[in-house]
MMTF fields as JSON, N, C-alpha, C and O atoms, coordinates in Angstrom:
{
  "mmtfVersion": "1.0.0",
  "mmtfProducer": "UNKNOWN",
  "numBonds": 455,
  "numAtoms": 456,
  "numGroups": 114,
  "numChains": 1,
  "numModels": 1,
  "chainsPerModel": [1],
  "groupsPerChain": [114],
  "chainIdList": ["A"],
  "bondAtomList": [4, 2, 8, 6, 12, 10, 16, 14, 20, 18, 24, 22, 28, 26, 32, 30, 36, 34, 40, 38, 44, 42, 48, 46, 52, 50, 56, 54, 60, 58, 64, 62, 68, 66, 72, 70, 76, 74, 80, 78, 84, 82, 88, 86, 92, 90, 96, 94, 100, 98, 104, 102, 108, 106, 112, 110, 116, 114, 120, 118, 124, 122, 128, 126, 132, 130, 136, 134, 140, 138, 144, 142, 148, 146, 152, 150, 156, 154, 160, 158, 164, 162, 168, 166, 172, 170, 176, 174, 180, 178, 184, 182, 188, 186, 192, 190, 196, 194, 200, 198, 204, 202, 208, 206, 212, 210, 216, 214, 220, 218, 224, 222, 228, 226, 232, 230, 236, 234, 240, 238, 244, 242, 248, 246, 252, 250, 256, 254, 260, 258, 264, 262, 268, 266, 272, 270, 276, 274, 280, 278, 284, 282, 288, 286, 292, 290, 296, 294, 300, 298, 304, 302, 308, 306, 312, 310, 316, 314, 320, 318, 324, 322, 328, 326, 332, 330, 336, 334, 340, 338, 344, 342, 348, 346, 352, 350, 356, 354, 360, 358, 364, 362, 368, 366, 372, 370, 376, 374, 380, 378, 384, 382, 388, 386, 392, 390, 396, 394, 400, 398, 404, 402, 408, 406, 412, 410, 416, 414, 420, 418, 424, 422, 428, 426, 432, 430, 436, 434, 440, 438, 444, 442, 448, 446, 452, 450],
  "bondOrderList": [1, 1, 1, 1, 1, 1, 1, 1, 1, 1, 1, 1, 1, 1, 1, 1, 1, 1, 1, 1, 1, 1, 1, 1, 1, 1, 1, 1, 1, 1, 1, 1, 1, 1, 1, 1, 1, 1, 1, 1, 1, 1, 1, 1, 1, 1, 1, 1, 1, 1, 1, 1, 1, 1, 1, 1, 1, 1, 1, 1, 1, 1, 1, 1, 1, 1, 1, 1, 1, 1, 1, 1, 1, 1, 1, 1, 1, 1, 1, 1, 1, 1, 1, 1, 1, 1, 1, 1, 1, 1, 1, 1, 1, 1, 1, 1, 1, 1, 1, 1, 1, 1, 1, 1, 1, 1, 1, 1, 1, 1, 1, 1, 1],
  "groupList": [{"groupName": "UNK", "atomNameList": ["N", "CA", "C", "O"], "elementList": ["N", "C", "C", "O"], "formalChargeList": [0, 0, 0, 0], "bondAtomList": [1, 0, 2, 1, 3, 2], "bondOrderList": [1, 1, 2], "singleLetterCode": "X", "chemCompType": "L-PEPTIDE LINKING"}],
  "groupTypeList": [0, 0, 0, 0, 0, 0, 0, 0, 0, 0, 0, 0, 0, 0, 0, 0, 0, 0, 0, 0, 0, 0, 0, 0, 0, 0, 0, 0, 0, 0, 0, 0, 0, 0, 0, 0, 0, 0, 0, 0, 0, 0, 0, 0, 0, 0, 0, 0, 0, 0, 0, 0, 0, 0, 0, 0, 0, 0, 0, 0, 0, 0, 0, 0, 0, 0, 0, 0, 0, 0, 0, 0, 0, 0, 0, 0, 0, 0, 0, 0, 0, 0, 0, 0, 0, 0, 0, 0, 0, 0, 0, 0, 0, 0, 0, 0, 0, 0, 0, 0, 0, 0, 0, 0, 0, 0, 0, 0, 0, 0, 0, 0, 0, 0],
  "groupIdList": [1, 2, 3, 4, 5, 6, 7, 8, 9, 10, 11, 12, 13, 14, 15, 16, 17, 18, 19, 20, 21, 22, 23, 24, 25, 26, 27, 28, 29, 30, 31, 32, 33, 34, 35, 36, 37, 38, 39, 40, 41, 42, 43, 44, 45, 46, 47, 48, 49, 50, 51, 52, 53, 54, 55, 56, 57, 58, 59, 60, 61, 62, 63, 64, 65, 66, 67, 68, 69, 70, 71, 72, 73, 74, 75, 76, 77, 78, 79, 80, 81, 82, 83, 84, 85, 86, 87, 88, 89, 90, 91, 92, 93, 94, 95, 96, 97, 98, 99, 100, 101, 102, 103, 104, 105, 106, 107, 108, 109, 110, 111, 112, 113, 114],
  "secStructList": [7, 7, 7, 7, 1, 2, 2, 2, 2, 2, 2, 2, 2, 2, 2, 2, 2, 2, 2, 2, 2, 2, 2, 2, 2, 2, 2, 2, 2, 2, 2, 2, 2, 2, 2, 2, 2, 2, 2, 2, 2, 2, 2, 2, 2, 2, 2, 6, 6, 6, 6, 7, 7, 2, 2, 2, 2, 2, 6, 7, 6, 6, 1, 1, 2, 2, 2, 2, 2, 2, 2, 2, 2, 2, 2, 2, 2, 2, 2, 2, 2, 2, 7, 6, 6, 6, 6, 6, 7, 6, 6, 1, 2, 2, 2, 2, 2, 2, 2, 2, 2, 2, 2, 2, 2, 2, 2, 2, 2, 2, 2, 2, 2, 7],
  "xCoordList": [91.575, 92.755, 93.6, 94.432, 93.354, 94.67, 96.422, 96.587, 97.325, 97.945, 98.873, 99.274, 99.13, 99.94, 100.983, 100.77, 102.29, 103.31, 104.059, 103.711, 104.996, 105.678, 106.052, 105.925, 106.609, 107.405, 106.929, 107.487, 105.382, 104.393, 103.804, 103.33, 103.366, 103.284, 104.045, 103.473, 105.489, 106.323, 106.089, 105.851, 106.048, 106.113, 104.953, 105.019, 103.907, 102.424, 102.735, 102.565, 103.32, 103.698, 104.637, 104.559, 105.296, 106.15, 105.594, 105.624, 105.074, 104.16, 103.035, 102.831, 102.742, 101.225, 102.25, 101.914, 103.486, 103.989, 104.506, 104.928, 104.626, 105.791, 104.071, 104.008, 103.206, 101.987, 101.704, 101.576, 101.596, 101.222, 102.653, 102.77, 103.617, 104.558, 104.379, 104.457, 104.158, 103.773, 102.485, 102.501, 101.431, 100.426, 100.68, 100.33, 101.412, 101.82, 102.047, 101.573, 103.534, 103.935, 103.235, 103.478, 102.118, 101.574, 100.715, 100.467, 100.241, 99.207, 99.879, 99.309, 101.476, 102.308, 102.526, 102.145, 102.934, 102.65, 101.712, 101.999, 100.344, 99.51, 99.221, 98.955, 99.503, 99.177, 100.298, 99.922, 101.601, 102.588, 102.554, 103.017, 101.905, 101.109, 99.959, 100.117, 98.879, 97.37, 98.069, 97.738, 99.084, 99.526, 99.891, 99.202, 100.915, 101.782, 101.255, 101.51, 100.179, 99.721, 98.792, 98.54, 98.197, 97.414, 98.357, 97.841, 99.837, 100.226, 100.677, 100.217, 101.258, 101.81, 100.722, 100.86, 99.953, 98.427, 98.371, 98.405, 98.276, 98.227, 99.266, 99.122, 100.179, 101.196, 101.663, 102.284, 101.3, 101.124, 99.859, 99.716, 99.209, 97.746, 97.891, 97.255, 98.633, 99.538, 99.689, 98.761, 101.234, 102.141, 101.427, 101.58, 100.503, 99.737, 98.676, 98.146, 98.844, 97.567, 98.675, 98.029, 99.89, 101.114, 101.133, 101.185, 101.083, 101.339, 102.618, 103.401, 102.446, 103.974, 103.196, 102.101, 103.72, 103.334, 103.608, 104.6, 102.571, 102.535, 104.003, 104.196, 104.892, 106.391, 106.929, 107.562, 106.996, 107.283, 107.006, 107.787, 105.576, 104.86, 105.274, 105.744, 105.216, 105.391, 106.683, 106.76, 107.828, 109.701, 109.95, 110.845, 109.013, 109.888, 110.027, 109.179, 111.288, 111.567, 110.973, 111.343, 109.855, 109.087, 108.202, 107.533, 107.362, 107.014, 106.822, 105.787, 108.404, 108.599, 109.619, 110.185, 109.606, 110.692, 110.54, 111.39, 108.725, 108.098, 108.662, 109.502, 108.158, 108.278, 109.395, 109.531, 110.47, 112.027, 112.427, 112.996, 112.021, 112.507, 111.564, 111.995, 110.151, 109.631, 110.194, 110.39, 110.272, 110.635, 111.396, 111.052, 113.005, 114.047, 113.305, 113.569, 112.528, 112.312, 111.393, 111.809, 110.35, 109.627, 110.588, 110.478, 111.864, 112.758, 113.555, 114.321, 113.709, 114.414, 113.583, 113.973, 112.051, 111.388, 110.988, 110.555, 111.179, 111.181, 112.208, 111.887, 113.923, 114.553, 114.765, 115.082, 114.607, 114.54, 113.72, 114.226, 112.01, 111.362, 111.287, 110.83, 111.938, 111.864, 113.748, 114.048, 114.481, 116.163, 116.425, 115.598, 117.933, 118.498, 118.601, 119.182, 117.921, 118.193, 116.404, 115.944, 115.774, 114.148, 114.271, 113.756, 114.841, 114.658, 115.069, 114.524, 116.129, 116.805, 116.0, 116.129, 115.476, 115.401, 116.206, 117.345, 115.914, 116.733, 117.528, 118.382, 117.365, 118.256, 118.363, 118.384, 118.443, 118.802, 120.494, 121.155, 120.923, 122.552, 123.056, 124.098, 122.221, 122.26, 122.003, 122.531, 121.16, 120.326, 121.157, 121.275, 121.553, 122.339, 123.852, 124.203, 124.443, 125.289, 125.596, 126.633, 124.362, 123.984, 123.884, 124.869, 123.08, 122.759, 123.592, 123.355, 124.991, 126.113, 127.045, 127.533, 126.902, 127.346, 126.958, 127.735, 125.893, 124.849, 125.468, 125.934, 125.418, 125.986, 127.155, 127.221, 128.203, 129.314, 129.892, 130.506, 128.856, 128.674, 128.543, 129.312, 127.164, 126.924, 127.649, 127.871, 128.192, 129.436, 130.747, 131.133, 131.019, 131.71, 131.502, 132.233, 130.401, 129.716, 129.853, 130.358, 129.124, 128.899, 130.392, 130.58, 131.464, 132.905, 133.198, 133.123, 133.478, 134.015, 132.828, 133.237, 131.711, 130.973, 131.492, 131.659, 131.652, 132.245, 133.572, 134.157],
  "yCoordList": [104.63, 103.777, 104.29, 105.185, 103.696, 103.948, 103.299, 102.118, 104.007, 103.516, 103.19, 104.121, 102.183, 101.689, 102.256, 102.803, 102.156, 103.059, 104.286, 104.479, 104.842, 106.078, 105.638, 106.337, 104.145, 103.741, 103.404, 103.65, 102.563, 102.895, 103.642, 103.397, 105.18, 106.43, 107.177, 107.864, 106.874, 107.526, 106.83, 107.471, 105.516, 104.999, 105.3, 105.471, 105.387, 106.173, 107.187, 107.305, 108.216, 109.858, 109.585, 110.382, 108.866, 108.816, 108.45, 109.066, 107.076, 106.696, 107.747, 108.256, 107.832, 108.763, 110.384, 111.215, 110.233, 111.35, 111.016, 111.882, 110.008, 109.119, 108.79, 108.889, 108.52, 108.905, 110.15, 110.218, 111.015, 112.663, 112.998, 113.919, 112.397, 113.048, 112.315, 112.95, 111.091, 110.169, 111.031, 111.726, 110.956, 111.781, 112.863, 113.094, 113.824, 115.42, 115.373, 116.036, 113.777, 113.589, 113.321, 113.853, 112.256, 111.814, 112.839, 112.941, 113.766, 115.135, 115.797, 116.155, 116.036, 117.427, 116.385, 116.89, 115.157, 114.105, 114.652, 115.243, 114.395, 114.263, 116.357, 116.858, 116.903, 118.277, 118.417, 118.72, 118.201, 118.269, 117.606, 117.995, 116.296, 115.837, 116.594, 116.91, 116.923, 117.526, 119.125, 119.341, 120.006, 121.584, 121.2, 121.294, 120.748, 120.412, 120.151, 120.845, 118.962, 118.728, 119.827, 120.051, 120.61, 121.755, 122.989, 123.878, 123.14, 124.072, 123.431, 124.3, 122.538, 121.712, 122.349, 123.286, 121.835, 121.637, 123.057, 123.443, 123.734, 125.46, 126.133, 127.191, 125.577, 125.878, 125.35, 125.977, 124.25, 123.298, 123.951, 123.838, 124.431, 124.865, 126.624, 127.073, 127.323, 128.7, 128.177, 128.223, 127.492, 127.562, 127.197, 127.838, 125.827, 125.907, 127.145, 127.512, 127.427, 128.73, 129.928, 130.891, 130.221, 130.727, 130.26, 130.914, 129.178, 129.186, 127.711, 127.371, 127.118, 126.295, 124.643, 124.504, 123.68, 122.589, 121.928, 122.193, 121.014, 120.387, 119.552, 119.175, 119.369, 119.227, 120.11, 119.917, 121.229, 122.299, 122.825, 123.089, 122.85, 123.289, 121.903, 121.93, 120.804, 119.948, 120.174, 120.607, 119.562, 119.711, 120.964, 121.197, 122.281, 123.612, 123.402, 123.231, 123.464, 123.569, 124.33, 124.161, 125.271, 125.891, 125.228, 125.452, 124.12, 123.082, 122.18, 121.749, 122.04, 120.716, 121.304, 120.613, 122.713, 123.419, 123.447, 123.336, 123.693, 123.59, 122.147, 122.13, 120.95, 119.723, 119.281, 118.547, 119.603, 119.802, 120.049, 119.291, 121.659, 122.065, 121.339, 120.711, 121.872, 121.186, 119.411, 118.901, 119.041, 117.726, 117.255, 116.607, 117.851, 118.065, 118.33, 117.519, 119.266, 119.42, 117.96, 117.26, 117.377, 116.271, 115.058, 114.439, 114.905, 113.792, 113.943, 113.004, 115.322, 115.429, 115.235, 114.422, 115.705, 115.215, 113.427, 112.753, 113.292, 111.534, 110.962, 109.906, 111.428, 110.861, 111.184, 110.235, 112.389, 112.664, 111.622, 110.977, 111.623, 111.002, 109.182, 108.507, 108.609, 107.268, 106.715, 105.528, 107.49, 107.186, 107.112, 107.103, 107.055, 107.424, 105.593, 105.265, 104.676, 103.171, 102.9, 101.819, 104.076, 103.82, 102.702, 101.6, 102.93, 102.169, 100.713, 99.713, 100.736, 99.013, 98.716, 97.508, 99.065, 98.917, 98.421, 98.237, 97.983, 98.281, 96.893, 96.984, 95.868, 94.495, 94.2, 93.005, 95.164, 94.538, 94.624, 93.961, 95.256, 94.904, 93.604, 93.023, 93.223, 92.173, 90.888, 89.8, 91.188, 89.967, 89.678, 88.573, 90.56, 90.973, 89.972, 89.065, 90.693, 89.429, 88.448, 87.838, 88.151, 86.697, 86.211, 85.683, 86.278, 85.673, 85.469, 84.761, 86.528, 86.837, 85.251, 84.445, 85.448, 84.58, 82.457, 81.615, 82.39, 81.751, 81.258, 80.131, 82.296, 82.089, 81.96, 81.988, 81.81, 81.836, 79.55, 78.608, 80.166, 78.483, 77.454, 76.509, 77.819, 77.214, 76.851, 75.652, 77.786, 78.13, 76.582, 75.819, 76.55, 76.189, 74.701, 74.115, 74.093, 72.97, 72.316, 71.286, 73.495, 72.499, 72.147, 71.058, 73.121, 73.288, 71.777, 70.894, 71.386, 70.141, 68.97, 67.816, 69.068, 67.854, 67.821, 66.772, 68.974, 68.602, 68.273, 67.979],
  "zCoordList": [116.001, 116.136, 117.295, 117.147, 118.436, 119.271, 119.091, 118.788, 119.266, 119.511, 120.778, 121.476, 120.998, 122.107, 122.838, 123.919, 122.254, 122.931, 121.678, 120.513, 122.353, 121.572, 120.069, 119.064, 120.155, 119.179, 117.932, 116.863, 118.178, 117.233, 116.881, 115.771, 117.581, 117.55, 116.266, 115.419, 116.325, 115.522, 114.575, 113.551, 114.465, 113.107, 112.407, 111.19, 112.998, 112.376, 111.759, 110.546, 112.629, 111.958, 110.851, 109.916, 110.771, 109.977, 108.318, 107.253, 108.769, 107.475, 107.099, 105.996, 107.612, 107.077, 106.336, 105.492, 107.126, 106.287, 105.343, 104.577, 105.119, 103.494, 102.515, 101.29, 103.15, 102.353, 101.817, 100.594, 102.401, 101.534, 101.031, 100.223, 101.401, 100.199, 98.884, 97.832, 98.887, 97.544, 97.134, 96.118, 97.929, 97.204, 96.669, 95.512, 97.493, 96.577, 95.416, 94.494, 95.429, 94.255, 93.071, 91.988, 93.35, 92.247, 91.458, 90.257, 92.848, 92.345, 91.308, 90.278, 91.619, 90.845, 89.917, 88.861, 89.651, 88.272, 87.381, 86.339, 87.909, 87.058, 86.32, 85.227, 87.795, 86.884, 85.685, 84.553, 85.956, 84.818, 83.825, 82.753, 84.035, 82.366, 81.739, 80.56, 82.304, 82.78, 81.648, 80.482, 82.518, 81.921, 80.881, 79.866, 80.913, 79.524, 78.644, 77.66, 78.472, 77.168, 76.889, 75.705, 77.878, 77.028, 76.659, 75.981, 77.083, 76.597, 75.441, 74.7, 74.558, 73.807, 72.87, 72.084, 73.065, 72.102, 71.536, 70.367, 72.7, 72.66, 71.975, 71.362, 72.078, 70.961, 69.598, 68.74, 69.568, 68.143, 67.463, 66.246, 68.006, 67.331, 66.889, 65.935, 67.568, 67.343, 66.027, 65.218, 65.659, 65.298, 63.792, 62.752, 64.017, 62.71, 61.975, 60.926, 63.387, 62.325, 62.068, 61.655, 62.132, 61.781, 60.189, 59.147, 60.398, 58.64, 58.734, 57.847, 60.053, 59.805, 59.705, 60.251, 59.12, 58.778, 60.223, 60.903, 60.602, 61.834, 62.31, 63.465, 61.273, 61.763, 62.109, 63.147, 61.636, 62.095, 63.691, 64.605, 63.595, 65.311, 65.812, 66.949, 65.285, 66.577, 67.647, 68.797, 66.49, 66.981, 66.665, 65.852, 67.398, 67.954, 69.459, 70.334, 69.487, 70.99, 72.437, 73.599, 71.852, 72.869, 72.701, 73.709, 71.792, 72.112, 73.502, 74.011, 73.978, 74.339, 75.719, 76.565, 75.591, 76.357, 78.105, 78.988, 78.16, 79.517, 80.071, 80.97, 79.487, 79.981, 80.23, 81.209, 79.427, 79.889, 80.98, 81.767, 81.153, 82.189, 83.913, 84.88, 83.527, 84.534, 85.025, 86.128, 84.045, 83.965, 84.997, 85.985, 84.488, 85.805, 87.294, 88.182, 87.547, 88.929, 88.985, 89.908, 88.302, 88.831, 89.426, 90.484, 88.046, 88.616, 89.41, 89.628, 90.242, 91.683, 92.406, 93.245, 92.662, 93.102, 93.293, 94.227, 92.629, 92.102, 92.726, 93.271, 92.916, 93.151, 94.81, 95.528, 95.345, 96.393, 97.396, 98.315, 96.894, 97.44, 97.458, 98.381, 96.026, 96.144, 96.152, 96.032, 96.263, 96.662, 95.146, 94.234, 95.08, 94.067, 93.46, 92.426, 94.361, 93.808, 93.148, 92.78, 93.166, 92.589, 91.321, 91.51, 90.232, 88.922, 89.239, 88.769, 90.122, 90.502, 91.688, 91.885, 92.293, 93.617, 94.484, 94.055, 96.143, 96.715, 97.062, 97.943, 96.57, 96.749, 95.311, 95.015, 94.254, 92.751, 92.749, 91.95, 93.449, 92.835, 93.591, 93.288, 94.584, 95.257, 94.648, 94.878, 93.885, 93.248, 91.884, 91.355, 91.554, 90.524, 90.339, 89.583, 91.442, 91.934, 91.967, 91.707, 92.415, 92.617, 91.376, 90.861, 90.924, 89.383, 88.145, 87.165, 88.504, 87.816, 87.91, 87.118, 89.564, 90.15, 89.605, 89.156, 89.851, 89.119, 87.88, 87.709, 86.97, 85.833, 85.291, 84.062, 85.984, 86.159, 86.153, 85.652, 87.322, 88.018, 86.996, 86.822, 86.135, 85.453, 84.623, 84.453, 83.907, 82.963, 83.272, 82.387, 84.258, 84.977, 84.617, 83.818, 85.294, 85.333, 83.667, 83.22, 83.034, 81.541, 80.965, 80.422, 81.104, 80.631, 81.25, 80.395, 82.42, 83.056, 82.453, 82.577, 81.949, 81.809, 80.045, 79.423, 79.566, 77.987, 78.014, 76.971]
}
């Protein structure tokens, strides 16, 4: 693939770098599901051969303590890499608005026809 001038140049480097950061991400995703559930397991399976009833090993907080904490670093990671508007995306308060708006209208309309 050649490219043409500087400007498409950069935008190449750029994307292909917003690619391996999504990939990193999804990699350190999947290992933090991948660890976790075998330490979970690894410790639910302790805790029963301890002598404690599987409610017990399940909701102990060293249980569930790794994924917590790791957790936090994935969703800075998460929020770092997809903006702090990831869950709405990036024209939902826009759309939002609008539709508020919309409904308002409507509101409006049926009031004067009754």
């Amino acid at each position: 693939m050649f490219v043409t001038n500087y400007t498409e140049e950069q935008e190449y480097i750029k994307a292909k770098k917003r690619v391996e950061e999504l990939k990193n991400f999804y990699r350190h995703l999947a290992v933090y599901i991948i660890i976790n559930f075998f330490i979970s397991f690894m410790k639910i399976r302790r805790n029963l051969l301890n002598g404690e009833s599987f409610e017990e090993a399940f909701f102990d907080f060293g249980t569930f303590a790794v994924w917590i904490f790791w957790g936090i670093g994935i969703v800075f990671q998460a929020l770092r890499l997809f903006g702090p508007n990831f869950l709405f995306g990036r024209d939902w308060e826009r759309r939002k608005i609008e539709e508020l708006m919309r409904e308002e209208e409507d509101k409006k309309r049926k009031m004067l026809r009754n």
